[in-house]
Backbone as CSV, one residue per row, in Angstrom:
resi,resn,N_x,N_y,N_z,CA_x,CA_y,CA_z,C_x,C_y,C_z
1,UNK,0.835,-1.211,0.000,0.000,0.000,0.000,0.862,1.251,0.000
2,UNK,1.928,1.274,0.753,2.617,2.550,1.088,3.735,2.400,-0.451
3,UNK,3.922,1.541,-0.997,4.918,1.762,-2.073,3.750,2.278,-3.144
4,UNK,2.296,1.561,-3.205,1.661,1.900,-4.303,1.673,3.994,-3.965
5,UNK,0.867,3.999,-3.206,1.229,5.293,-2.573,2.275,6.329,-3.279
6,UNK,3.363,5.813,-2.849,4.586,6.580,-3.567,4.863,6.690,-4.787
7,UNK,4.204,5.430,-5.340,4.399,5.552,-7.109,3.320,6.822,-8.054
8,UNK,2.211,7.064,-7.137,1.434,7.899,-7.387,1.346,9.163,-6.895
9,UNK,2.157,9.458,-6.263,3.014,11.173,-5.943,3.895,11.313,-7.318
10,UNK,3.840,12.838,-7.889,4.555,13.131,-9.100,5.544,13.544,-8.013
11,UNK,6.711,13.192,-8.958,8.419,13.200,-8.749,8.384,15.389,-8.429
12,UNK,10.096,15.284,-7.571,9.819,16.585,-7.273,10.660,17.070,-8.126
13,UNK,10.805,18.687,-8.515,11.076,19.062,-9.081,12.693,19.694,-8.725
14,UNK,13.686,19.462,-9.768,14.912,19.073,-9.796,15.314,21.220,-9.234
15,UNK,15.897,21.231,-8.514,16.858,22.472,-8.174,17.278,22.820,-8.891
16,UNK,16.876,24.165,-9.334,17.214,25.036,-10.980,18.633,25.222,-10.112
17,UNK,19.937,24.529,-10.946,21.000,24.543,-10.273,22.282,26.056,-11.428
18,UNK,21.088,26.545,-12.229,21.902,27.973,-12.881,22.842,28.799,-12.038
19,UNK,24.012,28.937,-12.418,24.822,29.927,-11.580,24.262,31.330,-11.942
20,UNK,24.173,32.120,-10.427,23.247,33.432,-10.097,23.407,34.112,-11.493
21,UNK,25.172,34.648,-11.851,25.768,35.152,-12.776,24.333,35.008,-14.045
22,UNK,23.919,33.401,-14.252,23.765,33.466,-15.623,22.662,33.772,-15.443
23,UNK,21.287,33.437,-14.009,20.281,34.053,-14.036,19.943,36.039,-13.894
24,UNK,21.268,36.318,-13.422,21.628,37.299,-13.704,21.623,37.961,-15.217
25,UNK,22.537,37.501,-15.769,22.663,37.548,-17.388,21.033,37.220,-17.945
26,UNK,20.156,36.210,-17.662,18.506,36.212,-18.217,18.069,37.715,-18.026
27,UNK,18.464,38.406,-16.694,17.378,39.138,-16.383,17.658,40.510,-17.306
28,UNK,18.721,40.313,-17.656,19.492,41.698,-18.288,18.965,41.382,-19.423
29,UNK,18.576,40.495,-20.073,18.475,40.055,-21.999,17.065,40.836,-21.670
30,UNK,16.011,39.998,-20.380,14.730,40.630,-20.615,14.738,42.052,-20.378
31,UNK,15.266,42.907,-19.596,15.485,44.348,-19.530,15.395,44.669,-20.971
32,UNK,16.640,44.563,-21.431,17.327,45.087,-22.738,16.184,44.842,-23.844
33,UNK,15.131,43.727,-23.996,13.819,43.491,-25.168,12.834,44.555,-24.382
34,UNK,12.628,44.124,-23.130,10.816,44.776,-23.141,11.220,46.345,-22.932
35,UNK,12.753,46.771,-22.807,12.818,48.371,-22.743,13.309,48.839,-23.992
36,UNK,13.058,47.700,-25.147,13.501,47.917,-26.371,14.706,48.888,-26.832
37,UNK,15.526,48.157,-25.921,17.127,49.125,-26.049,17.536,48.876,-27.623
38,UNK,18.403,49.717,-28.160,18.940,49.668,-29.341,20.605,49.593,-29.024
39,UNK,21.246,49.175,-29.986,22.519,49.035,-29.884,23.104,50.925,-29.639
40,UNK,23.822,51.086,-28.987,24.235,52.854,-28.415,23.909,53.381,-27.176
41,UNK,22.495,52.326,-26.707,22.175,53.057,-25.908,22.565,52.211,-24.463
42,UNK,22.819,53.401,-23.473,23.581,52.500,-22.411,22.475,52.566,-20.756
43,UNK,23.343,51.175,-20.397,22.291,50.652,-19.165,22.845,51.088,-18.156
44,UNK,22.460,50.749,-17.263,22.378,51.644,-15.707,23.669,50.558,-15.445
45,UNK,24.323,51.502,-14.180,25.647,50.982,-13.436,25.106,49.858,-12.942
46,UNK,26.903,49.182,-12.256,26.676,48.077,-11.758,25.741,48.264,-10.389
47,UNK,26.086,49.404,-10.000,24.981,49.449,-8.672,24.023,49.366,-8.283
48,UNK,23.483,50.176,-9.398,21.870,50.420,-10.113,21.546,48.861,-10.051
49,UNK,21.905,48.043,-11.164,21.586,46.483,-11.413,21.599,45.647,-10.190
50,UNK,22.958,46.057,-9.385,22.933,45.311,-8.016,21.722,45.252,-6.910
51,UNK,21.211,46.588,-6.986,19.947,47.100,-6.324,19.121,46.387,-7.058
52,UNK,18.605,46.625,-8.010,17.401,46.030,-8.571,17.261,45.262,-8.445
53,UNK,18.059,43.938,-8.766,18.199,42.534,-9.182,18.396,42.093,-7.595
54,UNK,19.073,42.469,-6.479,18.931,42.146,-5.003,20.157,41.042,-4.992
55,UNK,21.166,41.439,-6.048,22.287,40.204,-6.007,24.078,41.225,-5.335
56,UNK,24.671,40.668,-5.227,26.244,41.511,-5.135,26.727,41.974,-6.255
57,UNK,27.443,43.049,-6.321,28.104,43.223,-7.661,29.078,42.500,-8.187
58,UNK,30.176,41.724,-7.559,29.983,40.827,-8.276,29.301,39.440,-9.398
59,UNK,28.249,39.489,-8.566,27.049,38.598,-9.936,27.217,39.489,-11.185
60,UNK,26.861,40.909,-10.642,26.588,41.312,-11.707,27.775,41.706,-12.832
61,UNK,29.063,41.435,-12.267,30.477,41.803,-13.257,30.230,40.718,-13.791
62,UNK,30.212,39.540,-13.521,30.410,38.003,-14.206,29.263,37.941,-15.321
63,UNK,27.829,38.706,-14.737,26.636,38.332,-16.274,27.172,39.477,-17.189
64,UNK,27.802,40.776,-16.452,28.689,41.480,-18.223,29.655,40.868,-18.291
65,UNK,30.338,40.023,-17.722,31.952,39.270,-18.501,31.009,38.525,-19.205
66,UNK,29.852,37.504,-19.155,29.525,37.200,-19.743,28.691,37.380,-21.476
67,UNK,28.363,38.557,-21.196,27.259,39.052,-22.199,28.626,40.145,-23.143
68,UNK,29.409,40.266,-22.261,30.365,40.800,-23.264,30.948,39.708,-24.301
69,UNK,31.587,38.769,-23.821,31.852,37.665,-24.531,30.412,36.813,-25.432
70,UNK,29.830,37.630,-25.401,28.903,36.982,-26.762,28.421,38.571,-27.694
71,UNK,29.600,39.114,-27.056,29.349,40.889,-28.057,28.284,41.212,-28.023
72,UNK,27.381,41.193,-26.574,26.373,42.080,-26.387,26.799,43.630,-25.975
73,UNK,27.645,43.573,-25.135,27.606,44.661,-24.243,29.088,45.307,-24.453
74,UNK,29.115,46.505,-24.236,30.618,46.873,-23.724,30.698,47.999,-22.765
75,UNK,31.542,47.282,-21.748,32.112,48.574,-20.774,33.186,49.277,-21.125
76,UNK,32.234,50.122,-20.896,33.417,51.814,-21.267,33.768,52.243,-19.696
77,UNK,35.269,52.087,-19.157,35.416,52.129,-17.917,35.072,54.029,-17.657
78,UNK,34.628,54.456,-16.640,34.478,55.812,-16.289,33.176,56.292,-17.024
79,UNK,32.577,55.445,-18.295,31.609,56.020,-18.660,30.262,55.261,-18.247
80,UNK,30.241,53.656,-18.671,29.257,52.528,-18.218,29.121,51.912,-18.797
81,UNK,28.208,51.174,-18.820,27.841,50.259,-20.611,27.104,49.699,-21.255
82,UNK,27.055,49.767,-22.312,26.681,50.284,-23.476,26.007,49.076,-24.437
83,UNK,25.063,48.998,-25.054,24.370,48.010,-25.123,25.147,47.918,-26.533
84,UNK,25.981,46.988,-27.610,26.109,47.060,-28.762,25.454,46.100,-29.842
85,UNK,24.742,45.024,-29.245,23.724,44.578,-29.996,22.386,43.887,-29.318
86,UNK,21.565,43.740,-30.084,20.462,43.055,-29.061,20.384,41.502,-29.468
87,UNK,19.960,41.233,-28.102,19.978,39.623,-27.981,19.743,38.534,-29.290
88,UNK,18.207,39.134,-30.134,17.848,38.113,-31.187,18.906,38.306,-32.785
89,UNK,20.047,39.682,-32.434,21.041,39.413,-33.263,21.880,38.236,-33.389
90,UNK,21.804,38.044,-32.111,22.705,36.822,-31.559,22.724,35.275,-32.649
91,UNK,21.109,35.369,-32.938,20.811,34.430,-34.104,21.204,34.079,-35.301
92,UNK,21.397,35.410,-35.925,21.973,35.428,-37.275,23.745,35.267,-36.817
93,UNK,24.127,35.535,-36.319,25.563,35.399,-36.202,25.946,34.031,-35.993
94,UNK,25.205,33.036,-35.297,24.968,32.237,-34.582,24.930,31.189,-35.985
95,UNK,24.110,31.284,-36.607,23.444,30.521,-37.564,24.833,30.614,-38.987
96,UNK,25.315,32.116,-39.322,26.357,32.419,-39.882,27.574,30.973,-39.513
97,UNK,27.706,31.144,-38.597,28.657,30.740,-37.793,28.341,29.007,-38.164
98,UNK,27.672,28.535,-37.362,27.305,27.058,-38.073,27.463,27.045,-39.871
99,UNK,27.034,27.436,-40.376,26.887,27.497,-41.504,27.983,27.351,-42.488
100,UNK,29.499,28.223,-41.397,30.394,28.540,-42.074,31.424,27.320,-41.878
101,UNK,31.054,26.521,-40.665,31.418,25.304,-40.257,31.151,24.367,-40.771
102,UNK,30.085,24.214,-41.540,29.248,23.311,-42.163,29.284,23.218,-43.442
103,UNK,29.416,23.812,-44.021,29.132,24.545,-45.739,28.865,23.627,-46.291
104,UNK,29.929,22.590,-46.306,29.534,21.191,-47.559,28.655,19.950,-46.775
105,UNK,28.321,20.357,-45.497,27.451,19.096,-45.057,25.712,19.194,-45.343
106,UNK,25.566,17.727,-45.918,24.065,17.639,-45.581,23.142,18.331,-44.798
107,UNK,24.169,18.572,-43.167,22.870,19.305,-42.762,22.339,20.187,-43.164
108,UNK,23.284,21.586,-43.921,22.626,22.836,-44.617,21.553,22.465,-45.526
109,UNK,21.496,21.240,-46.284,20.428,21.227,-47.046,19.070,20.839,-46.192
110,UNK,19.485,19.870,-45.105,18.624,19.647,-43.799,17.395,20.608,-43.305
111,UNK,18.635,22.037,-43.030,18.064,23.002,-42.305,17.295,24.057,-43.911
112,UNK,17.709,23.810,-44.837,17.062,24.935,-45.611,15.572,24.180,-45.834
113,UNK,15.251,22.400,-45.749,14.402,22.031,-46.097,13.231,22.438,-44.812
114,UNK,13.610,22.506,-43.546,12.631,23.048,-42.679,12.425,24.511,-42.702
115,UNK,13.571,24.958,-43.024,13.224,26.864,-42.482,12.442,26.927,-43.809
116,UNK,12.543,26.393,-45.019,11.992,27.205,-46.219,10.204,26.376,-46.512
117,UNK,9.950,24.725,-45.791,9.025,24.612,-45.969,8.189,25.530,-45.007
118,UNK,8.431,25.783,-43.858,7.666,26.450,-43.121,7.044,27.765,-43.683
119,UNK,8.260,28.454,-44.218,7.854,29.850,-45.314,6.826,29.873,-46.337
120,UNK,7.368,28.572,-46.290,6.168,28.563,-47.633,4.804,28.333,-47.238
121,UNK,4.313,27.523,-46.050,3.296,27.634,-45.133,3.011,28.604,-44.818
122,UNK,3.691,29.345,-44.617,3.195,30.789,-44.153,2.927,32.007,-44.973
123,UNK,3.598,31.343,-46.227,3.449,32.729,-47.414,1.972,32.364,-47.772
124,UNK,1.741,31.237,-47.208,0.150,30.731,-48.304,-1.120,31.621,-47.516
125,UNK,-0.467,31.650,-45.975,-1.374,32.303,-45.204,-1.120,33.974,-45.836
126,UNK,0.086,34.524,-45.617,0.364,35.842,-45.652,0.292,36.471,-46.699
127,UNK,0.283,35.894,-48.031,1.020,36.911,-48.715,-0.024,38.089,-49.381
128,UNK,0.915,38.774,-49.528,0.114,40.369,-50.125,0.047,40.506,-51.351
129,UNK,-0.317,40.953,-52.218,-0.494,41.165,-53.992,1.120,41.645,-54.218
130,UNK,1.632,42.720,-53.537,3.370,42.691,-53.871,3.720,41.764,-53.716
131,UNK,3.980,40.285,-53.035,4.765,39.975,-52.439,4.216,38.675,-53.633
132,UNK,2.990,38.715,-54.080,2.605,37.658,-55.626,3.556,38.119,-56.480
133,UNK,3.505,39.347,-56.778,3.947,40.231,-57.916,5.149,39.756,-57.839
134,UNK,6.062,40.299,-56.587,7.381,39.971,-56.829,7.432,38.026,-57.492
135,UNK,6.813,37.418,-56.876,7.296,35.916,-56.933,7.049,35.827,-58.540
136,UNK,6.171,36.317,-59.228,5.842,36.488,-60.450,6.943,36.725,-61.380
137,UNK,7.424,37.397,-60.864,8.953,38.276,-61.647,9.866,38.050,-61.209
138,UNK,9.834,36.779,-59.993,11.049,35.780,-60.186,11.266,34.445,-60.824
139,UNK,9.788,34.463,-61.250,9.444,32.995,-61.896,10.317,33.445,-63.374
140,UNK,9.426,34.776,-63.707,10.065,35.473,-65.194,11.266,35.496,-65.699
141,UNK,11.759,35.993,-64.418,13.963,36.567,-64.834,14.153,34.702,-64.599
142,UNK,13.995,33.553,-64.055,14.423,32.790,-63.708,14.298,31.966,-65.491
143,UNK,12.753,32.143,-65.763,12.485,31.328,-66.931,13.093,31.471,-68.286
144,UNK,13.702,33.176,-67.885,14.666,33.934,-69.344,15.780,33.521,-69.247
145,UNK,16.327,33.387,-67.711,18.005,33.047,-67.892,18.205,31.578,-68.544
146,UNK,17.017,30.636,-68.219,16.860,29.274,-68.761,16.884,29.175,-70.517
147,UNK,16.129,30.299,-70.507,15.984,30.403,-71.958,17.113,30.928,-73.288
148,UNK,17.492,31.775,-71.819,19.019,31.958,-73.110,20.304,31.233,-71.979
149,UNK,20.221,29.928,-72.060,20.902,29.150,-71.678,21.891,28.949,-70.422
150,UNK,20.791,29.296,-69.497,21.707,29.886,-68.381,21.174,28.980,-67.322
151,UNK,21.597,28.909,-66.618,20.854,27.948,-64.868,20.055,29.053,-64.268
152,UNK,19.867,29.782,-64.237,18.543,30.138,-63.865,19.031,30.726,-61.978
153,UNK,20.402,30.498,-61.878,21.017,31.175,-60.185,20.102,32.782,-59.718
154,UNK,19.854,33.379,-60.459,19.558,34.697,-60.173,18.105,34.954,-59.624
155,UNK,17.142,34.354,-60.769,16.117,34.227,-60.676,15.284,33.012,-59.370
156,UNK,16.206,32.107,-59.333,16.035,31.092,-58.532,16.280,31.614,-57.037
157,UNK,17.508,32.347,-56.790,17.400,33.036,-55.459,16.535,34.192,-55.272
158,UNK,16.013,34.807,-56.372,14.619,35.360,-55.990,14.123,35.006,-55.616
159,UNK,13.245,33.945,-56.133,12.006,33.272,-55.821,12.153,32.576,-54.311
160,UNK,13.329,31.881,-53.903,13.163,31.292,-52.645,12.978,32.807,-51.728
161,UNK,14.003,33.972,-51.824,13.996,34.883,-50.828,12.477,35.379,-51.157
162,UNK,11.918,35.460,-52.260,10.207,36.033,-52.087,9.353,35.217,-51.521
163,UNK,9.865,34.163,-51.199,8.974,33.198,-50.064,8.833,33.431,-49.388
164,UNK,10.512,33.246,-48.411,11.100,33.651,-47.551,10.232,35.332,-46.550
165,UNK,10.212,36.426,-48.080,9.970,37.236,-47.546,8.023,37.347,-47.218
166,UNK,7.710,36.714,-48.193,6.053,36.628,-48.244,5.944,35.937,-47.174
167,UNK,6.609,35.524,-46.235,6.369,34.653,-44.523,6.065,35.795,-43.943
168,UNK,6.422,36.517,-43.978,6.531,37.819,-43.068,6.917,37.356,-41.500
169,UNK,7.587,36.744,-41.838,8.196,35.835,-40.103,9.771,36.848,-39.921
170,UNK,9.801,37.745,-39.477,11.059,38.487,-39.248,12.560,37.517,-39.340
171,UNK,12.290,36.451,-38.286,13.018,35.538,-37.396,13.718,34.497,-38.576
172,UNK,12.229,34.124,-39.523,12.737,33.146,-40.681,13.659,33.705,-41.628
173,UNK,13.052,35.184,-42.019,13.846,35.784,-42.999,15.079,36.386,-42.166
174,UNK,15.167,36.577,-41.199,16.517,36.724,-40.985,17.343,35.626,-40.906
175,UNK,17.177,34.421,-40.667,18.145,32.960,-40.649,18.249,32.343,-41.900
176,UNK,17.179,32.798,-42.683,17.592,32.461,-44.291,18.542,33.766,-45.114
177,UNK,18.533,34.802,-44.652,19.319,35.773,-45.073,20.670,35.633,-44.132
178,UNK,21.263,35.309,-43.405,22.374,34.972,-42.604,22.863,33.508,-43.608
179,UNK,21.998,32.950,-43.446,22.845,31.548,-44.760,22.826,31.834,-46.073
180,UNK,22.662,33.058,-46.678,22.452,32.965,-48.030,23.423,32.647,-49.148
181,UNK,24.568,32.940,-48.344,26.259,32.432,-48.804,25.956,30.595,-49.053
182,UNK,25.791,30.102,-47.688,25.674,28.758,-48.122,24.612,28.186,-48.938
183,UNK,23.339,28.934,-48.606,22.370,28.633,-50.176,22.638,28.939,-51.359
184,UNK,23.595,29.573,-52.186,23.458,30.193,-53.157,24.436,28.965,-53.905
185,UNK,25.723,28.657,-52.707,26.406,27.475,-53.017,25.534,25.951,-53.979
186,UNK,24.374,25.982,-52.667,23.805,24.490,-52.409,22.850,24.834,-54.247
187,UNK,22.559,25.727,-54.792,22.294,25.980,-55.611,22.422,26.260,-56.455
188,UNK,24.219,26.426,-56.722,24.421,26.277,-57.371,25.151,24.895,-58.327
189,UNK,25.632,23.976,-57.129,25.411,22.193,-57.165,24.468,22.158,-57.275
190,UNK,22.829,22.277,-57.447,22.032,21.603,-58.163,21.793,21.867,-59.483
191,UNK,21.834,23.274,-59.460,21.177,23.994,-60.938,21.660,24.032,-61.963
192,UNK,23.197,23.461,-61.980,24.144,23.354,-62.979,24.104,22.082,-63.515
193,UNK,23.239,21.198,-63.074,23.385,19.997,-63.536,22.163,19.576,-64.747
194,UNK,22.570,19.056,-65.654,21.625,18.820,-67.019,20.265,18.570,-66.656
195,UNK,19.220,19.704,-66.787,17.804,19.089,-66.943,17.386,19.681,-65.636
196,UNK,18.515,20.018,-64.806,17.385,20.949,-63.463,16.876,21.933,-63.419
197,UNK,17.100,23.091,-64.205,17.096,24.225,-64.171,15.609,24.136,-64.618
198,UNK,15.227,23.375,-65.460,13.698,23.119,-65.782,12.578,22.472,-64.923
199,UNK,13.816,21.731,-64.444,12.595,20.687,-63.124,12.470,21.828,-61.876
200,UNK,13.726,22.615,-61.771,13.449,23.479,-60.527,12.219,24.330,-60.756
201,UNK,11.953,25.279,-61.969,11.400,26.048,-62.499,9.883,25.384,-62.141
202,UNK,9.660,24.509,-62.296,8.023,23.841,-62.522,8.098,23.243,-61.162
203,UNK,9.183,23.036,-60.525,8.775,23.061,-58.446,8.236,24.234,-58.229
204,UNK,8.781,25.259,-58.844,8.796,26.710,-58.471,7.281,26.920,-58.619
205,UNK,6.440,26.789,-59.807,5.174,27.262,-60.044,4.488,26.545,-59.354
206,UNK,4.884,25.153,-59.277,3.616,24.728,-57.880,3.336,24.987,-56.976
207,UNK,4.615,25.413,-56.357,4.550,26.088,-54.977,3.849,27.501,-54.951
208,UNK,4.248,28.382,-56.192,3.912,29.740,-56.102,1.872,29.546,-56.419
209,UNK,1.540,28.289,-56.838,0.376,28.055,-57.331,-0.615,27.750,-55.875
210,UNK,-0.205,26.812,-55.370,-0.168,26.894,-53.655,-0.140,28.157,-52.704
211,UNK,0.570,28.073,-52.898,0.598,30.213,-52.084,-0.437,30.853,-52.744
212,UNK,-0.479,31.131,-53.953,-1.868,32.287,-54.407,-3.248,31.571,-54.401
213,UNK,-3.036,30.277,-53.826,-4.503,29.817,-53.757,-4.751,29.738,-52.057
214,UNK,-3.546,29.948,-51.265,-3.769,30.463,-49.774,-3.623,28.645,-49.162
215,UNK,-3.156,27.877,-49.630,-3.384,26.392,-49.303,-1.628,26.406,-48.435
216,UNK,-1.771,26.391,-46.890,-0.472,26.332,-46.809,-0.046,24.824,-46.462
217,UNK,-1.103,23.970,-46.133,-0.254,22.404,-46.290,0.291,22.159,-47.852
218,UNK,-0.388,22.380,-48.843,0.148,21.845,-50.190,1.036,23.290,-50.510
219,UNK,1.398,24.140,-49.849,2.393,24.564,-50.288,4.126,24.678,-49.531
220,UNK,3.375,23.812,-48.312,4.540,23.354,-47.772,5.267,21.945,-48.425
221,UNK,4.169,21.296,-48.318,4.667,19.787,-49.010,5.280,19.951,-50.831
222,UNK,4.748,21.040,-51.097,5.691,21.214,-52.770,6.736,21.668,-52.348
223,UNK,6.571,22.826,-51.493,8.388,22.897,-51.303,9.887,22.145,-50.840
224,UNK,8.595,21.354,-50.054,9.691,20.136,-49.339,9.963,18.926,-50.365
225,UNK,9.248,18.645,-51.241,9.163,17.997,-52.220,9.983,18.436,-53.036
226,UNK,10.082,19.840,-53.542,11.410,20.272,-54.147,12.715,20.078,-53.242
227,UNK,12.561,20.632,-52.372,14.437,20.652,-51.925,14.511,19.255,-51.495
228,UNK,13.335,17.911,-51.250,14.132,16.891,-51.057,14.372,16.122,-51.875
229,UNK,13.609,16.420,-53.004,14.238,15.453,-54.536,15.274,15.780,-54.994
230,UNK,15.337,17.169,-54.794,17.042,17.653,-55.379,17.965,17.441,-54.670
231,UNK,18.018,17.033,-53.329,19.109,16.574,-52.165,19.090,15.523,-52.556
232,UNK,18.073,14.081,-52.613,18.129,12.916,-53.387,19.038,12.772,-54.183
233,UNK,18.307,14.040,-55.489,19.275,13.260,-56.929,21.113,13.514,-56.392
234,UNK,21.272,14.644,-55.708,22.454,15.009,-55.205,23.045,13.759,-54.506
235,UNK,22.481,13.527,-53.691,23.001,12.029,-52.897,23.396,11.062,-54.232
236,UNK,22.161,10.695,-54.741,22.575,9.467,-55.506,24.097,9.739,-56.547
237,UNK,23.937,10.913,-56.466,25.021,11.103,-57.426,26.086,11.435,-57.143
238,UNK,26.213,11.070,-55.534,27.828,11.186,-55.042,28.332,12.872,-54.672
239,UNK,27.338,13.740,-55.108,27.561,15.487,-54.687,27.581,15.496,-53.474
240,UNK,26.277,14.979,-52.778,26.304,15.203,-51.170,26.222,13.505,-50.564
241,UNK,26.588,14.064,-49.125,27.117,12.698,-48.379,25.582,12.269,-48.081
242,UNK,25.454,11.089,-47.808,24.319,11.065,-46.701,24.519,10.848,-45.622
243,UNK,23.442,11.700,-44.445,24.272,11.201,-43.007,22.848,10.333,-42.297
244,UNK,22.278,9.557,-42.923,20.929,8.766,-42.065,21.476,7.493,-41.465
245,UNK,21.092,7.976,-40.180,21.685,6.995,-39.545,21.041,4.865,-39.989
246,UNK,21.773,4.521,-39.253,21.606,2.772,-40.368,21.339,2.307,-39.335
């Protein structure tokens, strides 16, 4: 009875064991968003923070050693300091950074197949008559460069960034604009190869056909359907590795 007992009490909850410093460092990120600081503008002394926050000043040197070392902040000794970027920058640099580590691995094609189907889900919800227009006149420049014998690179990174941008997801279009170095790569290993530049082109209108009919499951699944047949033919053909596990 007394063991059944015990099995039916929920387990307790584990000691948030964060050093002060870094809950320190949380409380400063939320300051810095909901007082919508901009990079220039500078935060109150260590004293000020010490008071508020109810910690020693030391906590509070260790969450700016900290937040300095991720190039948020800088102390200007005698003056104070100084906010030099805000937290959700942190992302794009972040993402840069992987990216630049990564360049020739599978995963980049991985990650462009989620960030860009989602866009496209969302352009089906969002998009505006500009944001048709533009995709319109990336289908166009894409279908001319094809036509006078070209892969179609120019027009083709239109059309994904008018997705991209018809999301109106700030967050998406900024992590697809931080990789655009490594997309332009991954695209240009596909588009150079005999017969894609046409198959990409007619992914392209389904999807854009999907979006102006506001359908964002079938215009997620065409997009994912594009970037994963073209990672496919890439695999089979020895361009990219595969990494699925066996």
């Amino acid at each position: 009875m007394m063991a059944r007992d015990q099995e039916a009490i929920a387990p307790m909850r584990p000691i948030d064991r964060k050093p002060l410093y870094e809950q320190v460092s949380d409380r400063l990120r939320e300051f810095i968003d909901v007082n919508r600081l901009q990079p220039g503008d500078r935060l109150m002394s260590e004293r000020d923070l010490a008071r508020q926050l109810e910690v020693g000043r030391s906590s509070i040197r260790e969450a700016i050693t900290a937040l300095r070392a991720r190039g948020l902040v800088e102390v200007r000794h005698g003056d104070g300091i100084y906010l030099l970027r805000r937290p959700e920058d942190l992302i794009s640099s972040l993402a840069a950074e992987l990216v630049d580590t990564h360049i020739d691995h599978p995963a980049i094609w991985e990650t462009r197949q989620a960030l860009e189907t989602q866009c496209a889900r969302l352009a089906a919800r969002r998009a505006t008559a500009a944001d048709l227009t533009e995709l319109d006149a990336a289908m166009d420049q894409m279908g001319a460069e094809i036509d006078a014998g070209q892969p179609g690179l120019a027009g083709d990174r239109r059309f994904h960034a008018g997705v991209a941008a018809a999301s109106h997801n700030p967050i998406l279009i900024r992590l697809l604009h931080s990789m655009q170095g490594a997309l332009d790569r991954t695209a240009e290993t596909s588009l150079t190869r005999p017969g894609q530049p046409a198959t990409s082109l007619r992914d392209h209108a389904s999807v854009l056909a999907a979006i102006r009919a506001g359908d964002g499951t079938r215009a997620a699944d065409e997009m994912l359907r594009h970037l994963v047949s073209t990672t496919d033919s890439l695999v089979a053909e020895g361009q990219v590795s595969s990494v699925d596990a066996r």
